[in-house]
Structures are given as C-alpha cells and as structure tokens.
N, C-alpha and C positions, 0 to 999 in steps of 0.2 A: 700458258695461255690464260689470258682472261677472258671469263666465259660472261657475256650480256646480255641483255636484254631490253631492248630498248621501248619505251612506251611514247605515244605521243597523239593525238587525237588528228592534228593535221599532219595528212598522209606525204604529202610533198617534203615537207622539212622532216617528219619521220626517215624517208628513205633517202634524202639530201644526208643527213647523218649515218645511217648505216652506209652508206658507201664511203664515207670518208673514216667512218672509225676500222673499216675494212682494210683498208692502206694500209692499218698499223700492223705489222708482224708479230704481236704478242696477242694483241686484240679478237676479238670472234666473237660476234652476233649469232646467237642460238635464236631469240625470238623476238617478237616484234609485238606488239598488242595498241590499242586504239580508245580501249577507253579503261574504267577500272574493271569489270567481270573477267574481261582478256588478260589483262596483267594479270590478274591472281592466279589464272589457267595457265599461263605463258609462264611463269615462275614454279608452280607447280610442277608442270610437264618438264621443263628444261634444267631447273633447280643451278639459277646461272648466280655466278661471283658478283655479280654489281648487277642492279636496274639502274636507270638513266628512266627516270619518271617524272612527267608533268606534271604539275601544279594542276591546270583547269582542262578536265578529259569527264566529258558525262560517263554514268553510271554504267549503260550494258547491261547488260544480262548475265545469270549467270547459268547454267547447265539445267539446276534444278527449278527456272523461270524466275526466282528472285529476283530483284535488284542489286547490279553490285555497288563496291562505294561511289560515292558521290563524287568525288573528285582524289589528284593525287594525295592529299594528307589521309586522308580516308582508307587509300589502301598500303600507305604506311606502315597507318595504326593494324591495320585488320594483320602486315605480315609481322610486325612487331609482338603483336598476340598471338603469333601461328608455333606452333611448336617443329621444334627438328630444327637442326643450321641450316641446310637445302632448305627450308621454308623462308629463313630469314636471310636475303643477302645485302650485301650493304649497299644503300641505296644512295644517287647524286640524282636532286632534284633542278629539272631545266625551270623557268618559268619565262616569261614576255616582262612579266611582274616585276619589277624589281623592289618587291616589300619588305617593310622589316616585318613587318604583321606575319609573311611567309612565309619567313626565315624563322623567326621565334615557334611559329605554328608544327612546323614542319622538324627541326630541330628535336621538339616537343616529344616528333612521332614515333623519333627513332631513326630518321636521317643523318648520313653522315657527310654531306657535302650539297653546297646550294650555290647552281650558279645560273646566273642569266640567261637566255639563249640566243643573244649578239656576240657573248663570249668567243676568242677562237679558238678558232676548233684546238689546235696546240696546247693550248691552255687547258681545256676541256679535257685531252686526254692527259696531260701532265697530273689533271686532276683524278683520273679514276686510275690510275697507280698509284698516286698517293693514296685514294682512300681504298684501294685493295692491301695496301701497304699496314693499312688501319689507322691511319692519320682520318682527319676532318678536313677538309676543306671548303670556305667560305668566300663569298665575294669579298673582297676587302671592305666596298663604301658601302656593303648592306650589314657586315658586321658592328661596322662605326655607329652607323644608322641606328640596328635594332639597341647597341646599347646607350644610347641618347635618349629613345624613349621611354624608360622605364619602366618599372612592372604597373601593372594596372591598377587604378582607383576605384575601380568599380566595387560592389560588393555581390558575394555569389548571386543573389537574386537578380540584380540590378544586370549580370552577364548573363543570367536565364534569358529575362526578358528583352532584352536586345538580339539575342541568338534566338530567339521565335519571332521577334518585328525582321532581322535580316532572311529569316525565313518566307516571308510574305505574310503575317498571321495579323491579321486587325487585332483592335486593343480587345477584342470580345473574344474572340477568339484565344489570343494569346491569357486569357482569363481563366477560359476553359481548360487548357493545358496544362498550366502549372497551378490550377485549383488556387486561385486569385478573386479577385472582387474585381471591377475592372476601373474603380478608382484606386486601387492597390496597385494596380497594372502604369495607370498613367501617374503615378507618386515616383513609381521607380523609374520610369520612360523620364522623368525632370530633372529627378536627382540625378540621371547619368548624361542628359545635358549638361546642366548645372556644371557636372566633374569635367566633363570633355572640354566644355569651353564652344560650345558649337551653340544654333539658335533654332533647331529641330532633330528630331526623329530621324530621318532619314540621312539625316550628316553625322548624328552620333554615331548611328550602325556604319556606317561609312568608315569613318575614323576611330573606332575600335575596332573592324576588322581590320584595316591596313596597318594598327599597331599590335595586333596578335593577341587581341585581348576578349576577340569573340570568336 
C-alpha cells in the first residue's frame, strides 16, 4: 500500500480527492491537513509514502503557537530539512497555477512530481506510483515552459529586493531590512525592470515570481 496524505486548503476538492484516490486498491489516505502547520503535524503523526500538497494553503498554526509555513513550497523546504525518512516522504505538488516559476520553485524544495489540479485523476495516480516508484514526474507543457525561461538575471540583491517589494514592503521599508539607503533600494527596483523588460514594480514582482526567480 501506499500510505498519503493529502493537503489542500479547499475542503471540497480536498475530500473530492480523497474519495476517488480511495477507489485505488493499493492507495490509502492516513491524513488529511488544510494548511501548512497541519501538513507538518499530519506527516509527522502518520509518517505517510507521498504528500499530495498545494501550492497556495495559509500558514496555521502550529502546537507551540508559532506560525507555520507560508504556503506549499514552504513546507517543502521545512520537510526537506527535517531529519529521519518518515520525516521526508516524497511529495506530488497539485497547483490551480500552472507556473513554470512553481515548478522551478518547488522542484527546488525537494519535490518530486508537479501536476496541475484539472489533471485526471488517472493520470494523477499513475503519477504517485511512479513517483513512490522514485521516478519524478512533471506536467509536460510546464516542463517545456520552465525550460524556455531560463535561469534568472537578476543579481542576488536585486532578488532580495523584489522578494521584500513581493512582500508588501514600501521602498523605506524595504531599506530598512536589508540595511539599504532607499535610493540603493529604487537603483535595484530599475535595474531589475530594466532586465525583466516590464515598465514597473509591481509587473517585475509579478514576472519574476511566475518565472521562479523570487
């Protein structure tokens, strides 16, 4: 049996899926969680062969009142860092998204399969036997995709400060963080227009997160 765990933030197509990967006679849902604090508990407690984890699931809580990660790459990276194989199982991330930014991101974290979630469902499980299997498996047009875009232009600072403006952080703000001048701030805020090919702020962050470069 393959033992999972399925994460998803909307409860309906959460359990729309657990009932159909239940049909499969090899298959078996141990847990279920809702945002990332849950997944990390729900992995934890169950220590299951594959997650089937979203992309965009708020933070949660975690036991000890923290916040847990921010979204699915987030708790990726955190089981990719966790020590023990029951800590780390191999994960197929669903998304609405079909990014290459997502795919590159997530890949990143230590994901071993990225698929849409119009996918079907056939497909979907033909996918988590392959990747219990230890294969990768990828959308096709989002692998084509991410490797069209290339690796990024940007330069480390110039990804700081885009990853604090996609944050919501004013140019002042965003100053204060990474111990900037805040025309040192809007130098790098141009120069990574300028690279992107866009004609503000708000399209650059844009278009460097959808190409997985913040």
């Amino acid at each position: 049996m393959i033992r999972l765990v399925v994460a998803d933030d909307q409860s309906i197509l959460r359990s729309g899926l657990v009932a159909l990967l239940r049909l499969e006679s090899d298959l078996e849902v141990v847990g279920e969680a809702a945002d990332g604090a849950s997944t990390l508990a729900a992995v934890a407690e169950h220590t299951p062969d594959l997650l089937l984890l979203d992309v965009q699931m708020p933070a949660g809580t975690r036991a000890d009142g923290t916040p847990g990660p921010a979204d699915g790459i987030e708790v990726a990276e955190a089981l990719q860092a966790a020590g023990g194989p029951g800590a780390r199982p191999r994960i197929i991330v669903l998304t609405t998204f079909g990014r290459a930014g997502y795919l590159r991101r997530t890949m990143e974290a230590g994901a071993h399969g990225f698929m849409v979630k119009d996918t079907p469902v056939e497909r979907l499980v033909d996918a988590i036997r392959r990747v219990d299997q230890g294969l990768r498996v990828v959308d096709p047009e989002l692998a084509a995709q991410s490797l069209s875009v290339g690796s990024s232009p940007l330069t480390a600072k110039e990804t700081e400060v885009l990853q604090s403006a996609a944050a919501g952080g004013t140019t002042a703000q965003i100053a204060t963080t990474l111990f900037l001048s805040e025309g040192t701030v809007r130098n790098h805020i141009s120069s990574a227009i300028g690279k992107i090919g866009v004609t503000n702020r708000v399209d650059a962050v844009r278009a460097a997160s959808d190409n997985g470069w913040i």
